[in-house]
mmCIF file of the C-alpha atoms, coordinates in Angstrom:
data_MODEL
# 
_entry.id   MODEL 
# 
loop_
_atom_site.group_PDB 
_atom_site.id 
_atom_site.type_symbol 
_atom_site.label_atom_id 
_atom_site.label_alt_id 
_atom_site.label_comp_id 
_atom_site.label_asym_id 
_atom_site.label_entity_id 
_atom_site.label_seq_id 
_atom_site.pdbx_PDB_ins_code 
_atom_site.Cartn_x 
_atom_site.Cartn_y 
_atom_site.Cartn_z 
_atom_site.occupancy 
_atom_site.B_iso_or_equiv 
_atom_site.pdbx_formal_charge 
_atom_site.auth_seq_id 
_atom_site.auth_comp_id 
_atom_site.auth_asym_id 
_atom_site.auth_atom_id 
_atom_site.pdbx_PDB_model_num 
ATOM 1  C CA . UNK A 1 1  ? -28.465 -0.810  -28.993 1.00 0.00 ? 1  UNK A CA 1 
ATOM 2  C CA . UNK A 1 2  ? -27.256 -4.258  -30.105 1.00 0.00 ? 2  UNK A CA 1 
ATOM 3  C CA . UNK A 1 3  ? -28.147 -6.147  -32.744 1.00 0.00 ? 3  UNK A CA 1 
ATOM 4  C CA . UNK A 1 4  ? -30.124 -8.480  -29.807 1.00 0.00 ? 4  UNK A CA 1 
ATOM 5  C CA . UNK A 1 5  ? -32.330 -5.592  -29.176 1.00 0.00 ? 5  UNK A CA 1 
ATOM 6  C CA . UNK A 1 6  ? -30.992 -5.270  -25.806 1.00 0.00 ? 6  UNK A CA 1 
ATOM 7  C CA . UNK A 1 7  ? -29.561 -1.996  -24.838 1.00 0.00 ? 7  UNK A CA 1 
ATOM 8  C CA . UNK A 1 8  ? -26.313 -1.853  -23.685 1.00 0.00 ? 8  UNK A CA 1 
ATOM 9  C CA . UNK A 1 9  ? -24.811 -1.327  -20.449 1.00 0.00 ? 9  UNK A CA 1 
ATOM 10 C CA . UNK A 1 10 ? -22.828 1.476   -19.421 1.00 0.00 ? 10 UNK A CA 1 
ATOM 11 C CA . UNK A 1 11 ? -19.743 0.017   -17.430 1.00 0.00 ? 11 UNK A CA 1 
ATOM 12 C CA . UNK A 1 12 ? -18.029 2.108   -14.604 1.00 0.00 ? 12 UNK A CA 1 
ATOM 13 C CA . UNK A 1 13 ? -14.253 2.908   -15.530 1.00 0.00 ? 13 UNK A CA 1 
ATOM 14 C CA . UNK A 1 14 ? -12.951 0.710   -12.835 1.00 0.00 ? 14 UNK A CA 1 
ATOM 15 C CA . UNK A 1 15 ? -14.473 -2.234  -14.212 1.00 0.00 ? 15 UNK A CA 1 
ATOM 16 C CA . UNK A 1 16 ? -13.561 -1.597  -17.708 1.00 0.00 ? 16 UNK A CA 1 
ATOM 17 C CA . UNK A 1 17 ? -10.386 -4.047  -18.692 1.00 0.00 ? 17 UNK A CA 1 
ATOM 18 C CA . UNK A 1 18 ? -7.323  -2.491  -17.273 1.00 0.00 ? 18 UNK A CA 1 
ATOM 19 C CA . UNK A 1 19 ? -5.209  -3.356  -19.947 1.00 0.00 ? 19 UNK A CA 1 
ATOM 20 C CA . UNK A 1 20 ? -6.821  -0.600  -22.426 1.00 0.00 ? 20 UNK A CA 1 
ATOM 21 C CA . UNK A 1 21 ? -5.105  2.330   -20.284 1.00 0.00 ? 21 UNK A CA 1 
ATOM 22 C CA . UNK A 1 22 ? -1.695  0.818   -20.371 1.00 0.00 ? 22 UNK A CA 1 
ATOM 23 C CA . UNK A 1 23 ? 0.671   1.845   -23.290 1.00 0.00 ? 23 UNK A CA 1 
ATOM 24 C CA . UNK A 1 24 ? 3.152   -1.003  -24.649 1.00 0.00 ? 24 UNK A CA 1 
ATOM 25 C CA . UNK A 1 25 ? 6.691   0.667   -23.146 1.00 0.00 ? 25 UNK A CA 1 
ATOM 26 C CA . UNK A 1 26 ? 4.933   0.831   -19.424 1.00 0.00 ? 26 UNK A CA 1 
ATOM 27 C CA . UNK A 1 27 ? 6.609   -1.330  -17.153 1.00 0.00 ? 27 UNK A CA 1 
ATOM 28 C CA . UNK A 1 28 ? 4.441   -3.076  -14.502 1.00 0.00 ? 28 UNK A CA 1 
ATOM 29 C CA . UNK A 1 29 ? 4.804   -3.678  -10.829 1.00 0.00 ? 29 UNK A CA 1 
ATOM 30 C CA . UNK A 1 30 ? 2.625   -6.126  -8.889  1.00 0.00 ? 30 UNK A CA 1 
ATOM 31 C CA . UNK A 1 31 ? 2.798   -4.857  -5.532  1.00 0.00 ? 31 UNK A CA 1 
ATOM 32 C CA . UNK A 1 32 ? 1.918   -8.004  -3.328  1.00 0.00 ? 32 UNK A CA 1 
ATOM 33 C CA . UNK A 1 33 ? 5.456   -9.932  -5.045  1.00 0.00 ? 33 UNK A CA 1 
ATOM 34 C CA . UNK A 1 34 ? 7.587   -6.859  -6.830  1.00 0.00 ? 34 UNK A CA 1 
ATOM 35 C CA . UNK A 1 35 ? 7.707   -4.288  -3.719  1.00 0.00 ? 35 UNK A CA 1 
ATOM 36 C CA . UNK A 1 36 ? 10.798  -5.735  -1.599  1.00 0.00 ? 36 UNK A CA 1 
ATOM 37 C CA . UNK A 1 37 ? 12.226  -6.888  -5.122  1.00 0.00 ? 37 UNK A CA 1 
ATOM 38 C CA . UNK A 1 38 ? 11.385  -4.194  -7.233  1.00 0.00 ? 38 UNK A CA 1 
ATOM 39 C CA . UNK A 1 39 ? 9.734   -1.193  -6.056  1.00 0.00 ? 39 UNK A CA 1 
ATOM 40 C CA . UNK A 1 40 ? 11.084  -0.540  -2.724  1.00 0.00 ? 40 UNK A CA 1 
ATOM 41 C CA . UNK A 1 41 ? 15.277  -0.569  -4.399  1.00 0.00 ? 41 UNK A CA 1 
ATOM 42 C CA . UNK A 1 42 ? 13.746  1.406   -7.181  1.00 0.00 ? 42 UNK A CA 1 
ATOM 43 C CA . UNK A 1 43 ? 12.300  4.118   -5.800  1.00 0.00 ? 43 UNK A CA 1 
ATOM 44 C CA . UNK A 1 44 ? 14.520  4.106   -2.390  1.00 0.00 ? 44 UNK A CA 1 
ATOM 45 C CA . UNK A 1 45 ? 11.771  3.429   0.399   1.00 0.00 ? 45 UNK A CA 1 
ATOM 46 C CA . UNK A 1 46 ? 11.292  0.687   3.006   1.00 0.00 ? 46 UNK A CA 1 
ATOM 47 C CA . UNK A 1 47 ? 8.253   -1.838  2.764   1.00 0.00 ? 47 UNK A CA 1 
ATOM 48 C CA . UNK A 1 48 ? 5.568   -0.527  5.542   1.00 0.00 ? 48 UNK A CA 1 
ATOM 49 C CA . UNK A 1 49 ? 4.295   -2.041  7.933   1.00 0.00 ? 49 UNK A CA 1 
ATOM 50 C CA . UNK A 1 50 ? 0.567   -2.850  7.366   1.00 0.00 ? 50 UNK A CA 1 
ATOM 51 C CA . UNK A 1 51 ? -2.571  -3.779  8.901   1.00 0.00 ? 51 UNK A CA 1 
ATOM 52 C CA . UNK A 1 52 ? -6.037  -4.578  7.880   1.00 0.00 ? 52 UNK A CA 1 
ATOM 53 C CA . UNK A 1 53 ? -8.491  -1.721  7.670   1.00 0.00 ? 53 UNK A CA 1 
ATOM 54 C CA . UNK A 1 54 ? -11.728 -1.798  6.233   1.00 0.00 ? 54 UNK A CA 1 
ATOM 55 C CA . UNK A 1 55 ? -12.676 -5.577  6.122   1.00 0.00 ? 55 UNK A CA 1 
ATOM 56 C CA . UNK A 1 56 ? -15.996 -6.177  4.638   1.00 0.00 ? 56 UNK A CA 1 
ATOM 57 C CA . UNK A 1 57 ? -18.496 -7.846  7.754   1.00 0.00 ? 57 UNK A CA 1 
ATOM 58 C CA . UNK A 1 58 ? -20.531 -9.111  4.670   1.00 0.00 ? 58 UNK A CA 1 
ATOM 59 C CA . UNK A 1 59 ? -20.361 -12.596 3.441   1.00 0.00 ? 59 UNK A CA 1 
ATOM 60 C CA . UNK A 1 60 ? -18.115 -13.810 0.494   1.00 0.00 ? 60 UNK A CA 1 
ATOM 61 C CA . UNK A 1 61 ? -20.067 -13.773 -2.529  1.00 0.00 ? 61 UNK A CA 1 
ATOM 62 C CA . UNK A 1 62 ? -20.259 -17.140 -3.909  1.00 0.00 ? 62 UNK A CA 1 
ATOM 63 C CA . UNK A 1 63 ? -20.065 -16.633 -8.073  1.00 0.00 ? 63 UNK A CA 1 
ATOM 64 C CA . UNK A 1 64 ? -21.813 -19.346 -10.134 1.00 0.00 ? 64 UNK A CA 1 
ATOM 65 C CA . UNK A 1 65 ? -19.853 -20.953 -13.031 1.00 0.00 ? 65 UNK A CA 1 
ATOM 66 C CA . UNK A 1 66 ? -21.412 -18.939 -15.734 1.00 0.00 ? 66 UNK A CA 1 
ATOM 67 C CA . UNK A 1 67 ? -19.815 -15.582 -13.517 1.00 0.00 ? 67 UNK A CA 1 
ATOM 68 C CA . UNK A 1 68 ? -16.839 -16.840 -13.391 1.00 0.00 ? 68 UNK A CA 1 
ATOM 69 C CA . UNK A 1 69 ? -16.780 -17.422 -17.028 1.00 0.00 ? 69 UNK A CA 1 
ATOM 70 C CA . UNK A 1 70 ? -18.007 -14.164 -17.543 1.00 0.00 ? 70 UNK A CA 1 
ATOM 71 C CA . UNK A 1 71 ? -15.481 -12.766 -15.904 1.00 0.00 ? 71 UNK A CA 1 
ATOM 72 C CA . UNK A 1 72 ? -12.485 -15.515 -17.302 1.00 0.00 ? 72 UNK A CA 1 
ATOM 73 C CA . UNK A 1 73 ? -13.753 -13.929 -20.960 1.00 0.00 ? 73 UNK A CA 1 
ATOM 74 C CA . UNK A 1 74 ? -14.247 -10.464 -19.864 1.00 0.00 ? 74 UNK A CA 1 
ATOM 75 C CA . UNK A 1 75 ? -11.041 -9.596  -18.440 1.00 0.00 ? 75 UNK A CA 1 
ATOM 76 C CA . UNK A 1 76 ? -8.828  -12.146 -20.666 1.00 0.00 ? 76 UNK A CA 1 
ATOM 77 C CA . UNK A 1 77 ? -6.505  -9.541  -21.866 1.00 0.00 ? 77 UNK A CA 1 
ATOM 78 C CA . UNK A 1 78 ? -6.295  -7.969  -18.321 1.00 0.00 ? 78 UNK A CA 1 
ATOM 79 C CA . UNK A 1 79 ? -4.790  -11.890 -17.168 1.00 0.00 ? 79 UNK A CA 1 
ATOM 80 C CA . UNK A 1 80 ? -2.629  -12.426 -19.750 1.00 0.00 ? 80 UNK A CA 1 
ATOM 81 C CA . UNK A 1 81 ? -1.157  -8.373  -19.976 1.00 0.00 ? 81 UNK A CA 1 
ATOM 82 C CA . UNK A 1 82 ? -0.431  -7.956  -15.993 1.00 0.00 ? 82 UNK A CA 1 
ATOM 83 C CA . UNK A 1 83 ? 0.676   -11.974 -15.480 1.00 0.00 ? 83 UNK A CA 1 
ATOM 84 C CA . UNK A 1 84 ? -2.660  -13.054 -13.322 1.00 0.00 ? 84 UNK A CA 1 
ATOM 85 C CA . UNK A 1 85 ? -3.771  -16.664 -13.357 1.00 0.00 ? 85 UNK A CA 1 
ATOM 86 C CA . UNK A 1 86 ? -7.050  -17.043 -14.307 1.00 0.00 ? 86 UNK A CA 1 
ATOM 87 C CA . UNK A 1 87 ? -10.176 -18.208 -11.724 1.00 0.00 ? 87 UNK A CA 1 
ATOM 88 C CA . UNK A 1 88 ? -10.576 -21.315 -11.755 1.00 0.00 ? 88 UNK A CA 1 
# 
């Protein structure tokens, strides 16, 4: 319980901040600009072609400021650790 009086939330893994289950000596890839550079001449494979699978038919969710703050906070360690910008 916190000191509010609030209980608090348990938080899926995959929404916890990534950076907690990365040690310091791991190097990081960011596949959407490191695979042809990086990855690919690495590990010795050819970029595949892809396609789009699985798009949502739902709206975009539309986050309020106070969201996106949540989220700039939240995950400020993730941002700075893997080289994201932050939403603006």
């Amino acid at each position: 319980m916190l000191a509010s009086g609030k209980k608090r939330g348990i938080i899926p893994i995959g929404f916890l901040p990534q950076h907690r289950f990365v040690a310091p000596e791991t190097e990081i890839f960011h596949v959407e600009r490191d695979f042809d550079s990086r990855i690919a001449a690495r590990f010795g494979f050819e970029k595949p072609e892809t396609r789009e699978i699985n798009k949502s038919k739902h709206e975009q969710l539309e986050l309020t400021d106070d969201m996106v703050d949540w989220v700039r906070n939240y995950y400020a360690k993730d941002f700075e650790t893997f080289g994201y910008d932050r939403p603006s």
